[in-house]
N, C-alpha and C positions, 0 to 999 in steps of 0.2 A: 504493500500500500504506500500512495505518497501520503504522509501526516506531517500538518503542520505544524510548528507549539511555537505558540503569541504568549509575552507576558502581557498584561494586561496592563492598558497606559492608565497612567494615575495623576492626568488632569497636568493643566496650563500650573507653572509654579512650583511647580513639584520639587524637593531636596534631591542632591544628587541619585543617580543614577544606581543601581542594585546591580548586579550581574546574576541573570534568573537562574542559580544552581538548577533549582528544583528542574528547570525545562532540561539543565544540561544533565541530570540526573536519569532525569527519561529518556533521552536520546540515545543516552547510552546503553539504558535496554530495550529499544526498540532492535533489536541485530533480525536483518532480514526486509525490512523496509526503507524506503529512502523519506531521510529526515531531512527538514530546511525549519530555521525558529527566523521570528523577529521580534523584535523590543521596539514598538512604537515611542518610550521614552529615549532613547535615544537617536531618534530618526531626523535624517535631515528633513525641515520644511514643517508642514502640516500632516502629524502624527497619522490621520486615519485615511486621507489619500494615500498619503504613504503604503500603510496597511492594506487599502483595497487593491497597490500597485501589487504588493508583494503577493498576495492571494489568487489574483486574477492570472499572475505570473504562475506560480507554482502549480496552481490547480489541484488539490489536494483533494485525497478521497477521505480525510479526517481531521478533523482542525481541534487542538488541544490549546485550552486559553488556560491560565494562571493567574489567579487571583489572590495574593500573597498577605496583602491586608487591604481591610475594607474603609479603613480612616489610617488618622495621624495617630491615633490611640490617646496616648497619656498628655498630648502636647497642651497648654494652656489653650492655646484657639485651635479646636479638632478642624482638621479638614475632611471632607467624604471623598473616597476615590470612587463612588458606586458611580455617580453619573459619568462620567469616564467609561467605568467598566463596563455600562450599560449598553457608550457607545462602540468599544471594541466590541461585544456580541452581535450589537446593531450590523455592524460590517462584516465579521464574520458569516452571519446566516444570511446576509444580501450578496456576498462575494463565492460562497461555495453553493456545491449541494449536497455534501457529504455529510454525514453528523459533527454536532457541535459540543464538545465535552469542556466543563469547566473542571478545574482541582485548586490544590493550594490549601494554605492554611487559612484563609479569610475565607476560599470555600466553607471547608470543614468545620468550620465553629460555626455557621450559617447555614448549614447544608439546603434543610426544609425551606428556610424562610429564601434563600439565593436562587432556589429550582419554582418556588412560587412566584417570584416576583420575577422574573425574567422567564419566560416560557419560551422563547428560541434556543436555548439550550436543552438537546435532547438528553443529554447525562450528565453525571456529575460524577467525581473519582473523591471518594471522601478518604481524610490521613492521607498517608503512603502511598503515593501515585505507580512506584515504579513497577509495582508488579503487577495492580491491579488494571492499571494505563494498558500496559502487554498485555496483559489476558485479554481487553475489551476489543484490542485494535485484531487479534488472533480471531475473535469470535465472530466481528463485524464480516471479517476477509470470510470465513469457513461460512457466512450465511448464517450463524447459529441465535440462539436468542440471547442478548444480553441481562437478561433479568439471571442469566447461572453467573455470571461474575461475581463473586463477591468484593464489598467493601463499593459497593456503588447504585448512585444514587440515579434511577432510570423513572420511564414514564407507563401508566398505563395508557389504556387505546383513548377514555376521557383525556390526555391529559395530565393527569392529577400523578405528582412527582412521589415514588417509593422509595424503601432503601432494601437491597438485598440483604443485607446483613454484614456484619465484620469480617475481616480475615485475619490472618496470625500475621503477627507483627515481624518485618523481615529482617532476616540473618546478616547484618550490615557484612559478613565476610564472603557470603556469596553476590555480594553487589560489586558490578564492574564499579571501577572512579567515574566520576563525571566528565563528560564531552565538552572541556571546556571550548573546544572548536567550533561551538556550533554558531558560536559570536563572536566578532571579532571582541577582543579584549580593551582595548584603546579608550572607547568612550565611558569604562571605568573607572582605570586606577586612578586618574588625577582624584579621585573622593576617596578619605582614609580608609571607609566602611567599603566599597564598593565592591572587592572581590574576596570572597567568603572560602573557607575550609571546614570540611565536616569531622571531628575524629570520634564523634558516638553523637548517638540519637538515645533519649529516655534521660527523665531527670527523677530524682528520688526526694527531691525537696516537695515542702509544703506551703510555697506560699498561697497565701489564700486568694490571689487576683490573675493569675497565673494559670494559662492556657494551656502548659508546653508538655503538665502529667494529661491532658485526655488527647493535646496530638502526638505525642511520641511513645507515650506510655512512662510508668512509673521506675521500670527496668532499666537499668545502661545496657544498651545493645555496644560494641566498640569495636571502630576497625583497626587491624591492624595498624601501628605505628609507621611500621617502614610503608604502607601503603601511604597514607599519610604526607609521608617526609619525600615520598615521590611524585603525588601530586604537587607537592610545591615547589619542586626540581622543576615538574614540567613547565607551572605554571610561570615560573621565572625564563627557564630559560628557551622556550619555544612561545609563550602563549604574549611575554613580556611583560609580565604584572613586577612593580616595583614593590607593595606593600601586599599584606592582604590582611585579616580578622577570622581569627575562629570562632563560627557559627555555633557553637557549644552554649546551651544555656548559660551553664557553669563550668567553664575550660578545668579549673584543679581538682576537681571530684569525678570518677574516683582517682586521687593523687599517684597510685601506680602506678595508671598507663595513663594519666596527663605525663606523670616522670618520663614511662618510657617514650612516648611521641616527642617528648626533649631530646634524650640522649640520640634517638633517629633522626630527627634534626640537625644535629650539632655531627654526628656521622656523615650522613649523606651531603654536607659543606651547603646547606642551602639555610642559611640566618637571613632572608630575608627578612626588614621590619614586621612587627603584626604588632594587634590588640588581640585582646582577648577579654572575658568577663571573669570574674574571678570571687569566691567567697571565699569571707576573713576566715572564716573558722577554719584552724586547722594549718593555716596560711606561713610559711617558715622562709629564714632567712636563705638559707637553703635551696630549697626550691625558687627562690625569685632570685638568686643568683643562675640558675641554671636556665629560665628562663630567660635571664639575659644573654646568653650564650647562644641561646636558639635566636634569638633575632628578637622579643620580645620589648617594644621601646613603650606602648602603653598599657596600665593596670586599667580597668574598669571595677567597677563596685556597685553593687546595687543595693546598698544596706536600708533604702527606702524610710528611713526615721531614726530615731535619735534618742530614743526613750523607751528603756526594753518592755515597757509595758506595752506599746505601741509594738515594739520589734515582734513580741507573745502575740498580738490581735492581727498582726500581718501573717503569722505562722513565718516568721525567719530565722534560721541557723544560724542567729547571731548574738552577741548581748554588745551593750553601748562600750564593754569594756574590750571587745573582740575588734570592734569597727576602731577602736582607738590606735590598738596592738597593730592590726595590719597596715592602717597610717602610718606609723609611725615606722615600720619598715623598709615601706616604698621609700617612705621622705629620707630616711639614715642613708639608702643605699644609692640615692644621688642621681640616675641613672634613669627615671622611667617618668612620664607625663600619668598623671592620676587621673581620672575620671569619676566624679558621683552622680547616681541619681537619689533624690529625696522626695517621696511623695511629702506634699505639703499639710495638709490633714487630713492623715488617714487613720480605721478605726485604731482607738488605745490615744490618741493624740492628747500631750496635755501643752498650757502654756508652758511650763517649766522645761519642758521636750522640745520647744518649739527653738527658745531661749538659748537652748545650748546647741542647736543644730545651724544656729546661726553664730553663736560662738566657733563653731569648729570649722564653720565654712571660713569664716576671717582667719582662724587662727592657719588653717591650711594654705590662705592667698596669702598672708605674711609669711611665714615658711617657705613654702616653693613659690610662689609666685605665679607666671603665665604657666606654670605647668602643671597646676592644680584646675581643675575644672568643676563648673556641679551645673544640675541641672534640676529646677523642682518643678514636677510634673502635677498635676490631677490625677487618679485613678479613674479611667475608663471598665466597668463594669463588662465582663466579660463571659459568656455562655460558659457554662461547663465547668465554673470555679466557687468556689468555696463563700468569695466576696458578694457572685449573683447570687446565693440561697442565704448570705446576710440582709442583702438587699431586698428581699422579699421578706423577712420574717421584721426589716425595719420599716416595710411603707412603703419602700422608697420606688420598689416595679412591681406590678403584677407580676403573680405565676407562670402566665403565660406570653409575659416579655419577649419576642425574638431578641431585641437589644441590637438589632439594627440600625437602627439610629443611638447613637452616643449616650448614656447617660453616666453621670462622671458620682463619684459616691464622695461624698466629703462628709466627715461625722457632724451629726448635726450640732452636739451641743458646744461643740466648739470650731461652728462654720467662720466664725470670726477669723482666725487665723489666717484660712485659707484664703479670705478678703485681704486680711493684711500683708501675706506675701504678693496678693497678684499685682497689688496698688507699689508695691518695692518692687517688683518685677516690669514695672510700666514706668517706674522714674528714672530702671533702667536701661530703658528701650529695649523691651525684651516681650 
């Protein structure tokens, strides 16, 4: 079959540029079919000409859209990518006449509500596209019925969008690496984030706003290291990426084989710069020397607040004395750009928590200086998390929320805060 895989354009204005793993992940098991992708965010000119060019060219007997996320999420002013996404569909189903399947992770936390509201989409690949993507493109080709898929979200003869059911979460060592050829590289790296590395899917934390235990599961799946340390040979030295970021919820857990992905690193002579995210607990002088070794030049942190009471109502692996300890690491060892994020009132929020989160943010820009960064977000309420069945049991959504549209959870009784950050956040041009 010829299959196309479109990421899905995300609107005039948009932050830099993503490099769509997830398509290059599929391409690469698709073996047996002839693949071509596009990124209308990256396209010269007017993104959906663009797109009709590319479609009309290709002529494709299946078209695979990505839909990676549905908003800005946590950002103070949320943007929607849906009307965007609506109109790459729009294009898709007027430029083919093949089936039109969406996936992604903005899919999958949406599944129902994303196959009702857009009905030119004839399926949908809910979680883990790459096997369940292969199976549907096999089935379509053999004539067979796609309702035997699993793990996908199809239509009856009404209409009216179902789900076949789950599949088993795949064996990250029987997955080829990613295609990263199937785009050029170029109109990424200039963005820090913009080309991505996988070394395990499944996170084992609990926080309570957090999407990534029902799309990846609760398990660490992990691939191999040296596979790892060779996708980022390739990608330097054939694909020409100058940086990149590991896609890993949390890159040091489990600390093993984050160690051994180092030492394959630091073997295979490829230290190109990265980020990565990274939890205090557990966090050693040790390991963030080794990670400097590997090419590692920024820490991220997500410790989300400041007051372990708050830390407890987020469900975080941290306490205010952990987030201190692995501060104070980075900053000893001289050597790396720090990154926070801080929700601004979220539940457990007291003033006194509030008081010392703005304490530590000064005291970190007096200490390092441009190399300390933070950033305080909103909580965007999210399907499938612990924070959306807070949010029902507070008022704050019905039970039968899609959550579609944005709704941002600030605790009520001390919504004030969250005013008075946003009014400090607007005197900073921010």
């Amino acid at each position: 079959m010829r299959i196309a895989l479109v990421q899905s354009w995300l609107g005039p204005g948009a932050t830099g540029p993503v490099f769509p793993i997830g398509l290059a992940s599929l391409a690469a098991s698709l073996t047996g079919h002839t693949v071509a992708a596009f990124d209308p965010n990256v396209a010269s000119g007017d993104p959906m000409p663009a797109l009709a060019g590319f479609l009309r060219d290709f002529a494709p007997d299946l078209t695979g859209i990505s839909l990676r996320n549905i908003d800005s999420t946590n950002t103070r002013v949320n943007v929607s990518y849906l009307p965007p996404f609506g109109e790459t569909v729009a294009v898709a189903r007027q430029e083919t006449s093949g089936p039109v399947v969406v996936g992604g992770a903005g899919f999958s936390m949406f599944a129902e509500a994303v196959m009702a509201g857009w009905p030119a989409i004839d399926h949908g690949v809910a979680l883990e596209g790459e096997a369940a993507f292969a199976a549907l493109a096999a089935t379509l080709q053999a004539g067979g019925d796609p309702a035997a898929v699993p793990s996908l979200w199809t239509r009856r003869a009404d209409g009216s969008p179902f789900f076949t059911g789950p599949s088993d979460k795949i064996d990250l060592a029987a997955l080829p690496s990613p295609d990263f050829s199937i785009l050029p590289l170029a109109p990424y790296v200039a963005v820090p984030w913009g080309v991505g590395v996988e070394t395990k899917r499944g996170c084992a934390l609990a926080c309570v706003y957090c999407p990534y235990g029902f799309l990846n599961g609760r398990r660490y799946r992990r691939k191999a290291p040296r596979q790892v340390a060779a996708e980022v040979v390739a990608l330097r030295d054939v694909h020409g990426a100058r940086r990149f970021t590991f896609l890993d919820s949390v890159f040091n857990l489990p600390a093993d084989h984050a160690a051994a992905v180092l030492e394959a690193l630091i073997e295979a002579g490829s230290p190109l710069p990265w980020s990565a995210w990274f939890a205090e607990r557990g966090l050693t002088r040790d390991f963030l020397i080794l990670a400097r070794r590997a090419g590692c030049d920024t820490v991220i942190f997500s410790p989300d607040a400041f007051g372990d009471e708050a830390l407890n109502a987020l469900g975080k692996a941290s306490s205010v004395a952990e987030i201190e300890a692995a501060y104070a690491l980075v900053r000893d060892l001289g050597c790396f750009e720090v990154s926070y994020n801080f929700f601004k009132n979220p539940p457990g929020q007291t003033a006194r928590a509030a008081l010392a989160m703005l304490r530590f943010i000064l005291k970190a820009r007096r200490e390092m200086g441009r190399k300390a960064h933070f950033e305080l977000n909103s909580i965007r309420v999210e399907p499938h998390t612990a924070l959306a069945r807070r949010a029902v049991a507070e008022g704050i959504i019905p039970p039968d929320a899609d959550l579609l549209a944005p709704v941002m959870y600030t605790q009520p009784k001390t919504a004030w805060i969250e005013k008075g950050f946003d009014l400090l956040l607007r005197a900073a041009g921010k």
